[in-house]
Every structure is written in structure tokens, then in C-alpha cells.
C-alpha positions as CSV (number, residue, x, y, z in Angstrom):
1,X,3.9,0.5,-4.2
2,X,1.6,2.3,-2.2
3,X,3.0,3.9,0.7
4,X,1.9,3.7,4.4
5,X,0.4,7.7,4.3
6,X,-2.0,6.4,1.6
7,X,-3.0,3.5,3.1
8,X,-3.4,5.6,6.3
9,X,-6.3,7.4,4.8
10,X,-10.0,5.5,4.0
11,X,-10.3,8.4,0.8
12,X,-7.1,7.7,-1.1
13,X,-7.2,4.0,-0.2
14,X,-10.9,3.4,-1.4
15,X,-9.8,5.7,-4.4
16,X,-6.5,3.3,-5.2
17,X,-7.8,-0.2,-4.5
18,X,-11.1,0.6,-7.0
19,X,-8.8,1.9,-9.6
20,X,-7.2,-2.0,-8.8
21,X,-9.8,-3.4,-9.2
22,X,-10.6,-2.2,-12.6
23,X,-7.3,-3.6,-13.8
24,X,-6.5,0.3,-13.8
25,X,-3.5,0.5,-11.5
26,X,-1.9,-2.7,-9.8
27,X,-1.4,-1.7,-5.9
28,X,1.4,-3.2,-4.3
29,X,2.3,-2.8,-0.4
30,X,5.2,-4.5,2.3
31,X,4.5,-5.7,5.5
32,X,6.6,-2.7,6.7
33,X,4.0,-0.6,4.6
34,X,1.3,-2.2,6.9
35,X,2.9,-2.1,10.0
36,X,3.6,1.6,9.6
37,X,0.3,2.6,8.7
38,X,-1.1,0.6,11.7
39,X,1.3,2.2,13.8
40,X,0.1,6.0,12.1
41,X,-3.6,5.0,11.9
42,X,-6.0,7.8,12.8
43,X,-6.9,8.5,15.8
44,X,-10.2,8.0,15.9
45,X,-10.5,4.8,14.3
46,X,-10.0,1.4,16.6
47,X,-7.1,-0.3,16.3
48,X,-9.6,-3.9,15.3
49,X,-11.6,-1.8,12.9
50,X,-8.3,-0.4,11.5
51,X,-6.6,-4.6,11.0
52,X,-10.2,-5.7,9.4
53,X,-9.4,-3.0,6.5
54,X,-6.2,-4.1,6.2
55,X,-7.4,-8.2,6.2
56,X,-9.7,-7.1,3.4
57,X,-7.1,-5.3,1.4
58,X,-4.8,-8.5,2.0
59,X,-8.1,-11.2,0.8
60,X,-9.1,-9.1,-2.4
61,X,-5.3,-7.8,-3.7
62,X,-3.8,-11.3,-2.4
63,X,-0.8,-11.1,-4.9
64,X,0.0,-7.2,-3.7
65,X,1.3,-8.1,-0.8
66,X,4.6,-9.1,-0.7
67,X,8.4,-8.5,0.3
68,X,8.9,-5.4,-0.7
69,X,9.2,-4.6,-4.0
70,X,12.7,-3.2,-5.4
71,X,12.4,-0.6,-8.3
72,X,15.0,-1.1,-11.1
73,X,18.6,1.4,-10.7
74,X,18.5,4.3,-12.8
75,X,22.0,5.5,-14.1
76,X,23.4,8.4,-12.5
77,X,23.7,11.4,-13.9
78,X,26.5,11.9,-15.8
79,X,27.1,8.3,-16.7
80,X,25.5,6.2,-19.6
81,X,23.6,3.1,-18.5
């Protein structure tokens, strides 16, 4: 799942949704991803200009975003799984 501090940034987001679309990596992000990055978005960039990157990330990765994704319990240490 890709994290609101990459989606933040136009470098490691461009880098992350072209390794998607070659089939390389499968990006996932929650609406609470979103909403956190749009809270955190640079300063410079407008808040409209920030939402159209984020309607295009929605339109292209349309299965990636989702209720949040739930990673699979490891064992503890200690105990066998």
C-alpha cells in the first residue's frame, strides 16, 4: 500500500504508478491514504491541481483504491504460527 508521504511527492509517485503500469509493482492506497496526503500536499501546489492527480491516479489504478488493505498476522516472536 502506498503511503500518503509517497503519494505527497510528484517524483516517487510518477516513479511507483509507471512501475504499475508495467505490471511491475501493484499500487494500492485508502481513502485515508488520500485524504492525508491532500491534507500534507505541498505547499506550492493548488489544492484543484493537487485532486486532478489524485482523479487520475483513481481513473488509471481503478482497482487500487479500496478500503484499506489488511496485511496478514505474523507470529510473534517466541511462538510458532
Amino acid at each position: 500500500m502506498l503511503d500518503a508521504n509517497i503519494i505527497r511527492g510528484q517524483l516517487t509517485t510518477n516513479i511507483l504508478l509507471t512501475l504499475g503500469e508495467h505490471d511491475i509493482i501493484e499500487p494500492h492506497w485508502s481513502q485515508e491514504v488520500l485524504d492525508e496526503a491532500r491534507r500534507n500536499r505541498p505547499k506550492r501546489m493548488p489544492e484543484e491541481e493537487f485532486d486532478h492527480r489524485l482523479q487520475a491516479m483513481n481513473g488509471f489504478f481503478s482497482g487500487s483504491h479500496g478500503e484499506r488493505i489488511r496485511r496478514p498476522e505474523t507470529p510473534h516472536a517466541g511462538t510458532r504460527g
